[in-house]
C-alpha positions in Angstrom: 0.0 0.0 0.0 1.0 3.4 -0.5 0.2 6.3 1.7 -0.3 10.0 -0.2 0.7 12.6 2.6 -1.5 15.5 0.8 -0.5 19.2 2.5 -0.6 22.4 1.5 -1.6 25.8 2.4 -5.1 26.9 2.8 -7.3 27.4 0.0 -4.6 26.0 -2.1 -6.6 22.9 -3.9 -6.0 20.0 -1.4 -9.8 19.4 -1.4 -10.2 19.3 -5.0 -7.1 17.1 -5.6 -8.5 14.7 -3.1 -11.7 14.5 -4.5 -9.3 13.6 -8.1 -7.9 11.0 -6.1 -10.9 9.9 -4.9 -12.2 9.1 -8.1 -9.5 7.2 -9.4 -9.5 4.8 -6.7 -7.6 6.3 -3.3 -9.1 6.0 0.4 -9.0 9.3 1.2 -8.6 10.0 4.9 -9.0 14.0 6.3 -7.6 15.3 9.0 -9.9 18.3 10.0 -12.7 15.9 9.8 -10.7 13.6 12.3 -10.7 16.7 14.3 -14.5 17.3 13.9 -15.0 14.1 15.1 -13.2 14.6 18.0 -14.5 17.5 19.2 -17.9 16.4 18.9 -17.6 12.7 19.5 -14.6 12.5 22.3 -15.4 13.7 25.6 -12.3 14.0 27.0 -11.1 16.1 23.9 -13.7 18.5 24.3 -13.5 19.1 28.0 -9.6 20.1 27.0 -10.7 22.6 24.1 -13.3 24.2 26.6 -11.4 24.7 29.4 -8.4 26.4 26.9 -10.6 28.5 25.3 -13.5 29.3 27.5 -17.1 28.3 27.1 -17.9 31.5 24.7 -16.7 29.2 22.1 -19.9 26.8 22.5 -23.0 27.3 20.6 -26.3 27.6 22.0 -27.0 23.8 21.9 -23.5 23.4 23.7 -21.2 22.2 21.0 -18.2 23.5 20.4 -18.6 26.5 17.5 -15.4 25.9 14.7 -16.1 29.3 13.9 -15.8 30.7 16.8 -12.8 28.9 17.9 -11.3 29.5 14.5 -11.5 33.4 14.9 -9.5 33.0 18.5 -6.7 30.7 17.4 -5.9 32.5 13.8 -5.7 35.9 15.5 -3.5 34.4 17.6 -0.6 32.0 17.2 -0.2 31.0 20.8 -3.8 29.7 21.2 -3.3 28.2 17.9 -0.5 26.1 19.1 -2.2 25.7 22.0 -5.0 24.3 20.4 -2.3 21.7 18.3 -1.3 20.4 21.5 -4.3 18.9 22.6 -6.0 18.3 19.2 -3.0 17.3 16.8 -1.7 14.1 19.3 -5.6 12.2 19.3 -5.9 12.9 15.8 -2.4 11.3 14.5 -3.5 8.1 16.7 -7.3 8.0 15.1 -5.3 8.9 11.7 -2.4 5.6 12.0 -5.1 3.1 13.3 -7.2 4.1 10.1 -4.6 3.8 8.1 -3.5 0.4 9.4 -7.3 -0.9 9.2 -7.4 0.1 5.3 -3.7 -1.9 4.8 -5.4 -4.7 6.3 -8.4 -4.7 4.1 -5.5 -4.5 1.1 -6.3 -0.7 -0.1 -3.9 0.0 -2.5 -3.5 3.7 -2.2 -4.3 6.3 0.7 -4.5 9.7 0.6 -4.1 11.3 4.2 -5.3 15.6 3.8 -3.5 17.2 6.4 -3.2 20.9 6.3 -0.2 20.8 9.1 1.5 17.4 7.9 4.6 19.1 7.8 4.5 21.3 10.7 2.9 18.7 13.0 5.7 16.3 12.2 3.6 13.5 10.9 5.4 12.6 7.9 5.9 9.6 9.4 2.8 8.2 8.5 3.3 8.9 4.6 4.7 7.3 1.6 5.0 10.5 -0.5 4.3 13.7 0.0 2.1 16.1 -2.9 2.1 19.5 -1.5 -0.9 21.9 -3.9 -0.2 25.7 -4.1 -1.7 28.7 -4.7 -0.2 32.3 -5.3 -1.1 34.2 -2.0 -3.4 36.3 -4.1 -5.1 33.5 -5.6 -5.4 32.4 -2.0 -7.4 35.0 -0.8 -9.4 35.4 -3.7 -10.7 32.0 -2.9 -11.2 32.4 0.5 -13.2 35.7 0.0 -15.4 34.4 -2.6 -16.1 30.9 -1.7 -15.8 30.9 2.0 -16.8 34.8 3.1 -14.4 35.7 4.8 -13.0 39.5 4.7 -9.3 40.0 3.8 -8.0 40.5 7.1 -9.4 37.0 8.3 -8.3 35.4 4.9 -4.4 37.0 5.6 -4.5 36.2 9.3 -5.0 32.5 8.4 -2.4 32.7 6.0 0.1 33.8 8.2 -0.8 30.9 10.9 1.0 28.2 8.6 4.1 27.3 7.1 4.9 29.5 3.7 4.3 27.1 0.7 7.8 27.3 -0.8 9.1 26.1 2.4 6.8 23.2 2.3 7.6 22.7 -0.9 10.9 21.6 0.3 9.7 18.3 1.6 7.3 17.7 -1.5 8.0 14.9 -3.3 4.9 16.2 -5.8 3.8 19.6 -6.2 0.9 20.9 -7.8 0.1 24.4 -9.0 -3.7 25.1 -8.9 -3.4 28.6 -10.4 -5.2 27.7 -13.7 -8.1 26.0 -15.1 -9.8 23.3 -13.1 -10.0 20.5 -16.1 -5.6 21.5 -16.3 -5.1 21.1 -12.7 -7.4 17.6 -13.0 -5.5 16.4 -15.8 -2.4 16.8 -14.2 -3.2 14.5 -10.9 -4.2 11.8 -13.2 -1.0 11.6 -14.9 0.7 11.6 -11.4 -2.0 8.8 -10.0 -0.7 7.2 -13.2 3.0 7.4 -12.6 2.6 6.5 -9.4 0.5 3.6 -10.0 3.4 2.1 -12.5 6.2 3.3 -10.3 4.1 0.9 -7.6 3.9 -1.5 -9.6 7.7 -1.0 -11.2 9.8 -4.1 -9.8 6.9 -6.7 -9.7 5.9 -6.0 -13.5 6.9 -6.8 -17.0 8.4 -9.3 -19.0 12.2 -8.7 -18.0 11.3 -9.8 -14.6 10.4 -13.5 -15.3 13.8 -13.7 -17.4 15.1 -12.2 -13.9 13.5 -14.8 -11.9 14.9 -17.6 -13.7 18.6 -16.4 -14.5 18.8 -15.7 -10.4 17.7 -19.4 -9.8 19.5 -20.8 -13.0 22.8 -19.2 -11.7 23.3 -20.2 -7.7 23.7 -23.5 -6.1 20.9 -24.7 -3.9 20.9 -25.7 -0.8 19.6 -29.1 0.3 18.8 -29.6 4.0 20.6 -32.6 5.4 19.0 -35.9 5.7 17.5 -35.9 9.3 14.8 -38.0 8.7 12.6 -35.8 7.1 9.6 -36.1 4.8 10.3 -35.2 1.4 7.4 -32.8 0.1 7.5 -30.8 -2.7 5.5 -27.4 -4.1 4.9 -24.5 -6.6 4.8 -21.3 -6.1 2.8 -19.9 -9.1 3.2 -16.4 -10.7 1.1 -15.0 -13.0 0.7 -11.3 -14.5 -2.3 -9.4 -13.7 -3.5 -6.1 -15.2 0.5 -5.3 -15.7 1.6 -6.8 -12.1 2.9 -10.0 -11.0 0.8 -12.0 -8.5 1.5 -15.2 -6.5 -1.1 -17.8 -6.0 -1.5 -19.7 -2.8 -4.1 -21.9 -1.3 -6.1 -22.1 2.1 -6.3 -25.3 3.9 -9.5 -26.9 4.4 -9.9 -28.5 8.0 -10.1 -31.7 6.6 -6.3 -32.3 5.7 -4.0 -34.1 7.9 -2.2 -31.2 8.7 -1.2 -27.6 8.7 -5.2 -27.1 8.9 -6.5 -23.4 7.8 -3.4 -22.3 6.7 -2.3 -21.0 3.5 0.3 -22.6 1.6 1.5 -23.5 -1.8 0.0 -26.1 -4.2 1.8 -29.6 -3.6 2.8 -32.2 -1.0 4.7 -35.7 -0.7 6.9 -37.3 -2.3 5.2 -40.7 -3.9 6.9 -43.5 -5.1 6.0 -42.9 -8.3 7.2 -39.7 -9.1 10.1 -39.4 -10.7 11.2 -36.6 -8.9 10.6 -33.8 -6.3 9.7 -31.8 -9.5 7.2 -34.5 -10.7 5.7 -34.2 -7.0 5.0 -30.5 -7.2 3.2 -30.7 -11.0 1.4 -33.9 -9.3 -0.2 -32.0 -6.5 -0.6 -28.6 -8.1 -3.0 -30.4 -10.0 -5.0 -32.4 -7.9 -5.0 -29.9 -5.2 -5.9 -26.7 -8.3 -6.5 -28.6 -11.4 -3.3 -27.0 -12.8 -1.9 -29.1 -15.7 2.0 -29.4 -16.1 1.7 -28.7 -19.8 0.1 -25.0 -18.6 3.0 -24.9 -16.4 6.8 -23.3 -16.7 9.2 -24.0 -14.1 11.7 -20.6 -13.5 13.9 -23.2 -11.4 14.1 -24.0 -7.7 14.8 -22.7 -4.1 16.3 -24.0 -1.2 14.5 -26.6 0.7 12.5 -25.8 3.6 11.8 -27.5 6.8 8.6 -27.6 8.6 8.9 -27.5 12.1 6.0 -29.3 13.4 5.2 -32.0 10.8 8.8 -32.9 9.8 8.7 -32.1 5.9 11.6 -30.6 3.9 10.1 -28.8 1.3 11.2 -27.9 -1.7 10.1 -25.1 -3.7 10.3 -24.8 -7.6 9.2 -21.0 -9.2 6.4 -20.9 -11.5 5.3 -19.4 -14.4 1.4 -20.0 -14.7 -1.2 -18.2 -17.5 -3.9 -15.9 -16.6 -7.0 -16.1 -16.3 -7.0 -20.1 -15.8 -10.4 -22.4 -14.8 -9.2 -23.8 -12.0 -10.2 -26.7 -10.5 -10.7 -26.9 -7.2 -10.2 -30.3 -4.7 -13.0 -29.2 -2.6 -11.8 -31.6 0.1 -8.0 -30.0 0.4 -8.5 -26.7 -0.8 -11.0 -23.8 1.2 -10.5 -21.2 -1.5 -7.5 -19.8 -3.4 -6.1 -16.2 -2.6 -3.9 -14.4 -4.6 -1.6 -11.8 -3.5 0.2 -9.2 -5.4 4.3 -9.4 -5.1 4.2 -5.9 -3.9 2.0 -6.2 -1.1 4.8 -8.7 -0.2 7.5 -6.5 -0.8 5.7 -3.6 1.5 7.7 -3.7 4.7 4.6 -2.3 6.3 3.0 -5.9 5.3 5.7 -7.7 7.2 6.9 -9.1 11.0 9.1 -11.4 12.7 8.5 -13.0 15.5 10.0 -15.6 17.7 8.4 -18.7 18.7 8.7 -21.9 21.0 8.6 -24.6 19.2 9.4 -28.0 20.3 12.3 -26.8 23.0 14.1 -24.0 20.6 13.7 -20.8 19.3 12.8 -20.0 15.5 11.8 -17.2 14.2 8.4 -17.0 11.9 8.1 -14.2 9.3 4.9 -13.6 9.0 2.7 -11.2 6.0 -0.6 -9.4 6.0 -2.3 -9.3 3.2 -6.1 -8.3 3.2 -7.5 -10.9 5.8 -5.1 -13.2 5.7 -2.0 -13.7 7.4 0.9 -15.8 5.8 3.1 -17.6 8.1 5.1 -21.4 9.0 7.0 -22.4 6.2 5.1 -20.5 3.4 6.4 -17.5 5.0 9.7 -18.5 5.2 9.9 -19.9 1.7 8.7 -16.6 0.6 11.0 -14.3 2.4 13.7 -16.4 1.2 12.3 -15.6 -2.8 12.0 -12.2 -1.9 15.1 -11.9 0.0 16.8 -13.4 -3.5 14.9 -12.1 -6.2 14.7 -8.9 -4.9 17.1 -8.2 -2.4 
């Protein structure tokens, strides 16, 4: 997922470029309604505001006026960072635990609208940073016309933030609103559309399979030594979709002998008759999925893979499969397929360790988050291992 920090100054065009955004897919998350929220939804926050700024600044049916309170903190830069100490803390919790639920539900793109994302420091919680502006004229034009407010208020509120050229400085984007609305549209869907091929850069295109396979085709597995283990095979199938590679993987029905629930790769034991581990993983992939070997292209193979409860080594071969494909589903091993894209696997912000007790000694399990799922046991560490390789 990638986060949008969108800033500027007031009257500037943040509003309209969100509602852009909007349209071409983003969440779009706003701080000063966070902040409305608070002050009528928190208690706590509300009993701060009104004992700072006096209860003049509640209407008659007891809430707290914006207006009002706007008129004492923009003629006044004390009670305005008065006001950003209690306020701007609450907010950047509300604003990160949103931000974390729409990276669970696998939101691609967020666009957080925060007039003071500069000034109250919480770059932190962005990706990039698109900054609008506005000559200062422009500016109060705006906020004269479409707001009402005289020239003295529009100028005071100016004055209360950071000057655009200095936030400029941290933009990695910035937009000039000084012209006709269909030019200033057009422009933020060309950047939505760089950024959506910048997101999807490393994980697309045909050079990458060709990368994929001369990484494997070059370096000398690693077996695990012969402890007893279970030999087990499976594939880890790739596929491009809508310009982006994908990886499939499967959910465990509750019916399997084990690893119940989980998700994992396509494939399983080593039979007899196989000629090979590589036979094993075509074998399973497809009775589990119904994928046939001729529909298949191996890439190559990565190091085996231990499971710590059930005593497999695994081995992983690197697959090429089309898309779409009619799967077929074995409705007694498989719950439902999932697919993930590579760079929701590649988003740090996707990804923990975290050390576990298993059977007397310590291993660590890297675990992703995609959506509603969570990716762990050996299918994580297979994957960080292809990640790790493939992409450094």
């Amino acid at each position: 997922m990638v986060v949008i920090g969108l800033t500027g100054g007031i009257a500037s065009g943040k509003s309209t470029a969100a509602m852009v955004l909007q349209g071409l897919g983003a969440a779009i998350l706003n701080a000063d309604e966070i902040g409305h929220e608070l002050l009528q939804h928190d208690a706590e926050a509300r009993r701060e505001v009104v004992t700072a700024f006096g209860r003049e600044i509640l209407a008659p049916d007891e809430d707290i006026d914006r207006g009002k309170l706007a008129d004492i903190v923009f003629a006044d830069p004390q009670a305005l960072a008065r006001l950003n100490r209690i306020m701007h803390p609450k907010m950047f919790l509300i604003a990160k635990d949103r931000i974390e639920e729409l990276r669970r539900q696998g939101v691609e793109v967020v666009v957080l609208e925060v007039p003071l994302l500069i000034e109250a420091n919480w770059t932190g919680l962005v990706d990039k940073i698109w900054v609008t502006s506005a000559p200062e004229a422009a500016v109060i034009r705006r906020l004269c016309q479409d707001v009402g407010l005289t020239e003295e208020q529009a100028r005071a509120r100016i004055r209360s933030q950071m000057p655009i050229a200095e936030k400029a400085e941290y933009a990695d984007v910035v937009i000039d609103t000084d012209r006709d609305r269909a030019e200033t549209e057009s422009e933020i869907v060309k950047l939505w559309h760089q950024l959506i091929k910048d997101k999807a850069g490393h994980c697309s295109g045909p050079g990458l399979k060709e990368k994929i396979k001369e990484i494997l085709s070059q370096r000398e597995k690693k077996p695990l030594p012969d402890k007893g283990l279970t030999r087990a095979a499976v594939l880890i199938p790739l596929y491009q979709k809508e310009g982006e590679y994908y990886i499939l993987l499967t959910k465990r029905t509750e019916r399997v002998e084990v690893h119940k629930g989980q998700l994992s790769f396509p494939g399983g034991t080593w039979d007899e008759n196989d000629a090979d581990l590589r036979a094993t993983a075509l074998r399973e992939s497809f009775e589990e999925i119904g994928l046939r070997a001729q529909d298949i292209e191996i890439l190559g193979e990565l190091d085996d893979a231990p499971t710590i409860t059930s005593n497999f080594a695994v081995t992983p071969f690197v697959a090429v499969i089309p898309h779409p494909y009619q799967f077929k589903i074995s409705q007694r091993e498989v719950e439902e397929l999932v697919e993930v894209p590579l760079s929701a696997l590649l988003d740090r912000n996707n990804f923990s360790e975290e050390l576990l007790q298993r059977r007397g000694q310590t291993i660590v399990s890297y675990n992703y988050r995609y959506k509603n799922h969570v990716i762990w046991g050996a299918t994580g560490r297979i994957i960080k291992g292809f990640l790790d390789l493939i992409f450094g």
